[in-house]
N, C-alpha and C positions, 0 to 999 in steps of 0.2 A: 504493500500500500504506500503512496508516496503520501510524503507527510507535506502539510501546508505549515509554514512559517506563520504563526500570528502577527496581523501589521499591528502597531500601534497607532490609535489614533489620538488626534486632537481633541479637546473638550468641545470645540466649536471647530465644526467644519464647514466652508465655505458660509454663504448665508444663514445666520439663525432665525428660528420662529419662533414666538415663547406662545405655547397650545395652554390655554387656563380651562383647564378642564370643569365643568359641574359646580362653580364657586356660585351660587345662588342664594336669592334672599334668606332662605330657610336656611341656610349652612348658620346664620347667625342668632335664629329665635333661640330665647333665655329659656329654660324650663317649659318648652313646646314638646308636646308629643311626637316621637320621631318614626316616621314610616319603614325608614330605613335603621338598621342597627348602626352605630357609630362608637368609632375607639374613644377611649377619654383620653380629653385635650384635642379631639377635632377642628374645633372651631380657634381653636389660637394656632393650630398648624394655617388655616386658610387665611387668617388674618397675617400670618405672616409671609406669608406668597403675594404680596400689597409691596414688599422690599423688591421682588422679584421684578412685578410688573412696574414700577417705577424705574428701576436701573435700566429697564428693557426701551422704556418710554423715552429716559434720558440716552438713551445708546441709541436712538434711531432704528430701532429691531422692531420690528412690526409685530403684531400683539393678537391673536384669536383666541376672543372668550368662546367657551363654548355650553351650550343650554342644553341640561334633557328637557322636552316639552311632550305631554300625552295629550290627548282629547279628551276630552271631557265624557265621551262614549265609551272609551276605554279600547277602541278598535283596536288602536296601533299598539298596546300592549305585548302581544303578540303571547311568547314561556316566560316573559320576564316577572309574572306572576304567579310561577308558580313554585318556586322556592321560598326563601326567608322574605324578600320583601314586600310591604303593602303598597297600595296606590296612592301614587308620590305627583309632583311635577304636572299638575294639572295645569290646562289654560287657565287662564285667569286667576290663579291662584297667586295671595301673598307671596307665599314662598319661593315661584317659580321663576321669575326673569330673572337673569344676572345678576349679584349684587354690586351695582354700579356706584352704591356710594365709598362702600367700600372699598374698591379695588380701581375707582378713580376713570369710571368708564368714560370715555369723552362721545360725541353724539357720531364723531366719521369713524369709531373704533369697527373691524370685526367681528360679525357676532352672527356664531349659527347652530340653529336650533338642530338638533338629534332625536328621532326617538326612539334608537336603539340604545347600549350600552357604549360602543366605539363610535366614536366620532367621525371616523371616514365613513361608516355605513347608512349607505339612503342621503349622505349631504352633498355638497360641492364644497367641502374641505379641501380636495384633492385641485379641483379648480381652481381655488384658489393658491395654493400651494406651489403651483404650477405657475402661475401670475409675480409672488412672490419669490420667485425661484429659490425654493428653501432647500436647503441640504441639511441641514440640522435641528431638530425641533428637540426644545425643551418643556416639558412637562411640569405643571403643580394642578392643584385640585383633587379631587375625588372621585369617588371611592379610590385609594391605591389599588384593591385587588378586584376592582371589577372595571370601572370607566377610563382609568389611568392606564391601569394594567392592557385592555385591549385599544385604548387607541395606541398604547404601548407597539403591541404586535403588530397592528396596522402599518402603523408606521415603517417597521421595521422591515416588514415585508414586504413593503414600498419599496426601499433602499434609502431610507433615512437615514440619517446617525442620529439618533434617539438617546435623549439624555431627559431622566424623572430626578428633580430637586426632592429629596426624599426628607426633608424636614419642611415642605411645606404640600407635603400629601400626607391622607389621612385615610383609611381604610376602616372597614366594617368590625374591625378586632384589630388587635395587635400582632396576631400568630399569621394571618391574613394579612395584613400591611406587610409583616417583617418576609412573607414566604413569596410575596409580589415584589417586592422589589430583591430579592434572590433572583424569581425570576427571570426579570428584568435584565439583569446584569449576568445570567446567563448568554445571554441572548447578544448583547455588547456587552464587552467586558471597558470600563469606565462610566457606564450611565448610570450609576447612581452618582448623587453629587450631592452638595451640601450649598444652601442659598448663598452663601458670603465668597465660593466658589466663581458660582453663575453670575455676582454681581460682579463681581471681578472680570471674569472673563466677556460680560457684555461690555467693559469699558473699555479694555485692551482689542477689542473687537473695532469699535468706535473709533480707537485712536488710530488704530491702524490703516481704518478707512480713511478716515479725515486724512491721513499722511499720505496715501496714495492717491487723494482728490488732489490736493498742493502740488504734487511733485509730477503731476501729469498735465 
């Protein structure tokens, strides 16, 4: 069997995209009843993916939030209810759009509704993707081991380089968050990261551009 050398990659390859996976109104209710199961300290992991999408915004790296939305009839549900979770991300619902004050949504920002679990499925992610000429997407939001985790794969099986900021994702459990991003970083070996990481590297990103905008 010939063996392949493993390449090393960069933390950022070529253009970045910072994917805000599932950060919704409801990620922030106080003592709300929760449809979906969530690890404790959920909602200060999303609050601080706020550090992420800021550094992102200040680096000129273009930003897609991205929504689960159901119908109110429940069609497009599809098996997603037939395990642990109940009926979440309704239209019209408090809980469901974006949380834009939080996370500092501005009105020309990206923003696309899903309503499967991976965000390439059924949207024009991909389109846009494509528009943005992305090669590298980074990850925060939720679930780590369901929404995160498969636009995870998506990506990857796109030919992304896929990178999940793993202190500002948050999973159904902790054994579930910690076994998602295992297997994440199976899959590339460097993607998991840490926010103060990713700010960094969004600014040496930035600078680097800015330097070859000058010198050209």
């Amino acid at each position: 069997m010939t063996e392949i050398k493993r390449q090393r990659r960069a933390m950022i390859e070529g253009q970045p995209v910072l994917i805000v996976v599932d950060i919704q109104k409801g990620s922030f209710f106080k003592n709300a009843p929760q449809p979906i199961p969530l690890m404790e300290g959920y909602s200060v992991r999303m609050e601080r993916a706020r550090v992420v999408v800021d550094a992102a915004r200040e680096a000129g790296i273009p930003i897609v939030f991205i929504a689960e939305v159901h119908r109110r009839t429940l069609v497009d549900f599809g098996r997603e209810l037939d395990g642990v979770e109940d009926i979440h991300c309704l239209e019209d619902d408090e809980g469901t759009p974006v949380a834009g004050e939080e996370l500092g949504l501005l009105p020309d920002d990206y923003v696309i509704a899903k309503r499967r679990y991976s965000a390439f499925f059924g949207t024009d992610l991909e389109i846009l993707l494509k528009g943005l000429k992305a090669q590298t997407l980074v990850l925060v939001g939720g679930l780590t081991d369901v929404c995160v985790h498969y636009t995870f794969v998506d990506g990857h099986q796109n030919d992304y380089f896929c990178r999940v900021v793993e202190d500002c994702v948050g999973g159904s459990s902790h054994p579930a968050h910690d076994a998602s991003l295992n297997a994440m970083e199976y899959l590339q070996s460097g993607a998991r990261r840490q926010a103060d990481e990713i700010v960094e590297g969004f600014r040496a990103f930035a600078a680097a551009r800015d330097q070859l905008a000058m010198a050209s």
